[in-house]
C-alpha positions as a Markdown table, in Angstrom:
| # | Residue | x | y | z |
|---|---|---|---|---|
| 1 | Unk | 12.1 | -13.7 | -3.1 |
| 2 | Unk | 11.3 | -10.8 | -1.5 |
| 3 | Unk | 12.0 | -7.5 | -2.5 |
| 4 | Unk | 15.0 | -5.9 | -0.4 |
| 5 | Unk | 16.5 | -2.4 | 0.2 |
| 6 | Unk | 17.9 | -0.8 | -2.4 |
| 7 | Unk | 15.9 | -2.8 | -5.5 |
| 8 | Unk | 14.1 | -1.3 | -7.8 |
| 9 | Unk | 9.9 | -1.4 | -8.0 |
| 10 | Unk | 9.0 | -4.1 | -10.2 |
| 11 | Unk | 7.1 | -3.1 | -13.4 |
| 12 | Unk | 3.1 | -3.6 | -13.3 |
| 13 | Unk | 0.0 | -2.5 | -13.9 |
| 14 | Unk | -2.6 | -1.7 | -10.9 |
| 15 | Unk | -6.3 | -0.1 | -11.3 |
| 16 | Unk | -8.2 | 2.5 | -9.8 |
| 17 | Unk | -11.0 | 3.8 | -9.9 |
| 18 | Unk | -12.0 | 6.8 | -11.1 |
| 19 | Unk | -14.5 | 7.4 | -13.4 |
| 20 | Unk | -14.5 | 3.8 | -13.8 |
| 21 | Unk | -11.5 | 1.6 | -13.7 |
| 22 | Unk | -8.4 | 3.0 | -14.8 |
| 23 | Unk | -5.1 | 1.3 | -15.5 |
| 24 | Unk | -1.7 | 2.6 | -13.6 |
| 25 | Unk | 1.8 | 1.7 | -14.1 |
| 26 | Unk | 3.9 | 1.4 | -11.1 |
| 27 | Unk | 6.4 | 3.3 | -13.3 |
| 28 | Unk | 4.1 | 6.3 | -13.6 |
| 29 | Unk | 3.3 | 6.1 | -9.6 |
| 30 | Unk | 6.6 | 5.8 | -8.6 |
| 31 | Unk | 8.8 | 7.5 | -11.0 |
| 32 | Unk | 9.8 | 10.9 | -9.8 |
| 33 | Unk | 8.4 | 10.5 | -6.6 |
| 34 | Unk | 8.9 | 9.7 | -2.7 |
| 35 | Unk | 6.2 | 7.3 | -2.1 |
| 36 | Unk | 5.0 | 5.1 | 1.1 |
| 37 | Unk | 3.0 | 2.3 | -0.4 |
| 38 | Unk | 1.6 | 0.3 | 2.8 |
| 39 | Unk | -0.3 | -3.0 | 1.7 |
| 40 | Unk | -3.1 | -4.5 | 3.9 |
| 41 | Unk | -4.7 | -8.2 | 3.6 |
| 42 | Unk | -8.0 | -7.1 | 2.6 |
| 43 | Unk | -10.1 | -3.7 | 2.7 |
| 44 | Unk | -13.2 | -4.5 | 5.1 |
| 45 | Unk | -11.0 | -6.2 | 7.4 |
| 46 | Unk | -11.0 | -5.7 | 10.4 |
| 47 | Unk | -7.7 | -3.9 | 11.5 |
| 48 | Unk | -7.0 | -2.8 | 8.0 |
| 49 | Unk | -10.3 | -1.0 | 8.8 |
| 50 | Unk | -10.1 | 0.1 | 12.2 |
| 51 | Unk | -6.7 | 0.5 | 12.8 |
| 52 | Unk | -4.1 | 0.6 | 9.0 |
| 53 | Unk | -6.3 | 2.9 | 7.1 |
| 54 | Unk | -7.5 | 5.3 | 9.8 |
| 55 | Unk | -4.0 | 6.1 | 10.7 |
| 56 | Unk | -2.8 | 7.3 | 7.3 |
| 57 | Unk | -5.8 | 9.4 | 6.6 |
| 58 | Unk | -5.4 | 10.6 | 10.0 |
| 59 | Unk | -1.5 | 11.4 | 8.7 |
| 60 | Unk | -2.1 | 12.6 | 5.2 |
| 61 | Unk | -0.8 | 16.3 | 6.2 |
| 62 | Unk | 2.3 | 15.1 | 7.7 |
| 63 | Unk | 3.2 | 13.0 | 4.6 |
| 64 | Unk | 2.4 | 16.0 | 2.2 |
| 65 | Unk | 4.2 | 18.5 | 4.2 |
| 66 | Unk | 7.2 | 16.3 | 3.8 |
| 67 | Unk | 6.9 | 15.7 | 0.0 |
| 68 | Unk | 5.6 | 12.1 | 0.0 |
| 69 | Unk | 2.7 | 10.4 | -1.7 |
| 70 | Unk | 0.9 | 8.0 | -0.2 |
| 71 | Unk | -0.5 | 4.7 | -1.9 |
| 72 | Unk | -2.6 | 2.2 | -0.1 |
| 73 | Unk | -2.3 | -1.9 | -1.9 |
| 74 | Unk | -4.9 | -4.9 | -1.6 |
| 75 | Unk | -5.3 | -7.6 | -3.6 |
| 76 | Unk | -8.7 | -6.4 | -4.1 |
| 77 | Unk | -10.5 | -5.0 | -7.3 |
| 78 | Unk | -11.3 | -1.3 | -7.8 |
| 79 | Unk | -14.4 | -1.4 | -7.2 |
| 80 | Unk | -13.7 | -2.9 | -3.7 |
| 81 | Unk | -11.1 | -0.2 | -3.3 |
| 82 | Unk | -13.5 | 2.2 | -4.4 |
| 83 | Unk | -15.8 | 1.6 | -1.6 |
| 84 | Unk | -13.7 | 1.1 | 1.4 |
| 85 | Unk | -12.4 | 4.4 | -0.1 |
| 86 | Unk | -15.5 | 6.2 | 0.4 |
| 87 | Unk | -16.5 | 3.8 | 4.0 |
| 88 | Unk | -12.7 | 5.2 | 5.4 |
| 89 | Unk | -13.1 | 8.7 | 4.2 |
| 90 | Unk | -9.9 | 8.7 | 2.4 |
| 91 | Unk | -8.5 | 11.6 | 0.6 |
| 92 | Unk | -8.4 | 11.8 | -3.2 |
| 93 | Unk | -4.7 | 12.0 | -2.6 |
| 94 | Unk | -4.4 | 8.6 | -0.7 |
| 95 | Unk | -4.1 | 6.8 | -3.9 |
| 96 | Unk | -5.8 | 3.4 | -3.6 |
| 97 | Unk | -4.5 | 0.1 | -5.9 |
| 98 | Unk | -6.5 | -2.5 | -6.9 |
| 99 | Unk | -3.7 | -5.5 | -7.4 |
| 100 | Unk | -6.6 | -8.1 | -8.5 |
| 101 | Unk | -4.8 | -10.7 | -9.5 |
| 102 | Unk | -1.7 | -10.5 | -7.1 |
| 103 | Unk | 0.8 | -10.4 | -9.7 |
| 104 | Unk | 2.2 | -6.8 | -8.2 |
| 105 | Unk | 2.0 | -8.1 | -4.9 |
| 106 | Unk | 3.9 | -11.8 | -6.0 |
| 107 | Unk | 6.5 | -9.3 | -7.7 |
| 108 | Unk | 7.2 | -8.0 | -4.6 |
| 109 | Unk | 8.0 | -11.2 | -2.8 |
| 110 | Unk | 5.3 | -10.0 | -0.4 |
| 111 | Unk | 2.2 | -12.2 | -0.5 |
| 112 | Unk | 0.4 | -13.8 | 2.0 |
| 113 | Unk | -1.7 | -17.7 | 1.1 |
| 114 | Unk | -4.8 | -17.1 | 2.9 |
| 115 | Unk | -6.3 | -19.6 | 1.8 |
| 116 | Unk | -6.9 | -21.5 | 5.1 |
| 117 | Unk | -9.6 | -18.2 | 6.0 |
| 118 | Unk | -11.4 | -18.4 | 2.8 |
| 119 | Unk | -9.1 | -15.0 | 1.4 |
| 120 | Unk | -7.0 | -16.8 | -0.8 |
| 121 | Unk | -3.7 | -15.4 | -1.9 |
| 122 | Unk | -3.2 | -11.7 | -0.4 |
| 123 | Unk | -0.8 | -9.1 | 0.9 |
| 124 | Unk | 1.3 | -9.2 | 3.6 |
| 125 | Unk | 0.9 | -6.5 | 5.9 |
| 126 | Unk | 3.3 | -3.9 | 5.1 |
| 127 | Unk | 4.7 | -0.4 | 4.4 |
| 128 | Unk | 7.9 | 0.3 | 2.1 |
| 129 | Unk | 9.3 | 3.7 | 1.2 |
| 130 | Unk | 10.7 | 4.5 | -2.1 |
| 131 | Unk | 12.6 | 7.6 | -3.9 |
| 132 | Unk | 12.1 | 7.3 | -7.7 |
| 133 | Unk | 11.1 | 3.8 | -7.2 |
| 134 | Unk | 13.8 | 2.3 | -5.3 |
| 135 | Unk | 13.0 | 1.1 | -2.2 |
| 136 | Unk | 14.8 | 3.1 | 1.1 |
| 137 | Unk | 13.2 | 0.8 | 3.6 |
| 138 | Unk | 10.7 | -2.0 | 4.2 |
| 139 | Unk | 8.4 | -2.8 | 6.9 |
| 140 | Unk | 7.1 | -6.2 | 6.9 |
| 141 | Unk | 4.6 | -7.4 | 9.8 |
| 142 | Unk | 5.2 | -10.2 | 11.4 |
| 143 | Unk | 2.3 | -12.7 | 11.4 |
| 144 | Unk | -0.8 | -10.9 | 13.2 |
| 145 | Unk | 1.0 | -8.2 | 14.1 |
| 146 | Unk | 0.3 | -4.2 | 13.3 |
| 147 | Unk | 2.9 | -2.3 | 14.3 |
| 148 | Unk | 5.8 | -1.4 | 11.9 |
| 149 | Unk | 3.5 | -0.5 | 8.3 |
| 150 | Unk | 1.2 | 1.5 | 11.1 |
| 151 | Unk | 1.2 | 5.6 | 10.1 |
| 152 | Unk | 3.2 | 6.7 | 13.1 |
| 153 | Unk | 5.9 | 4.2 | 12.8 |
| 154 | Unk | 6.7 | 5.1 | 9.2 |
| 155 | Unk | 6.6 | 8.6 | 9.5 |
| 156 | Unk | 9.0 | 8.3 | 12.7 |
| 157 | Unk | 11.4 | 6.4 | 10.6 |
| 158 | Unk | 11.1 | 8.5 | 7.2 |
| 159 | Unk | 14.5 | 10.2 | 6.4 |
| 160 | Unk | 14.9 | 13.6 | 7.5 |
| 161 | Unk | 14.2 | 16.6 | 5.2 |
């Protein structure tokens, strides 16, 4: 089932990489904190590439001015992550997480069988903010679509202050 308003982040364990690949618990990235996490299918892609992760790095300054860390999900490894990192020219502070397996992303409710293009089980496209790791709203694409995880829309529809 999918994860709804008002639910709590589901414990797991993501990796990153820096200075090799590093464990993080979703407690420790969302604890504390006012997070958008926004999930694309796969890095490389093509509108993850041209059009998703442009458009946060592009709005990194708006989501720091307001107090809110950003997090960018694939079910990818960190070493895939790693290098789209560096191909986007993503800021250190655009955290990027490596959900290899899925499991995270099956948590959520929010995967995506892609196995008819070869991808096999991914992420939907989408963008969720959370306040100490409960979730204040979800924006889940509709097949195909980019519109409602995109930067702008998020930022227009983050609470105010």
């Amino acid at each position: 089932m999918t994860i709804q308003v008002g639910e709590k982040i589901p414990q797991a364990t993501l990796n990153v990489l820096r200075d090799g690949v590093q464990a993080v618990d979703t407690r420790e990235l969302f604890g504390g904190k006012k997070v958008v996490l926004f999930a694309v299918p796969g890095a490389f892609t093509p509108t993850c590439s041209a059009k998703h992760m442009p458009g946060y790095v592009e709005n990194m300054a708006a989501f720091r001015e307001r107090g809110i860390e950003v997090a960018c999900l694939s079910v990818n490894d960190a070493f895939v992550m790693g290098a789209w990192a560096k191909d986007q020219d993503v800021p250190a502070d655009l955290h990027m997480l490596a959900d290899g397996n899925g499991a995270f992303t099956q948590a959520l409710g929010l995967e995506l069988d892609a196995t008819a293009f070869g991808m096999g089980l991914r992420a939907k496209r989408f963008a969720l903010y959370a306040e100490d790791g409960v979730v204040k709203q979800l924006h889940v694409e509709a097949p195909g679509e980019f519109k409602v995880s995109a930067a702008d829309y998020v930022l227009e529809h983050l609470p105010a202050g």
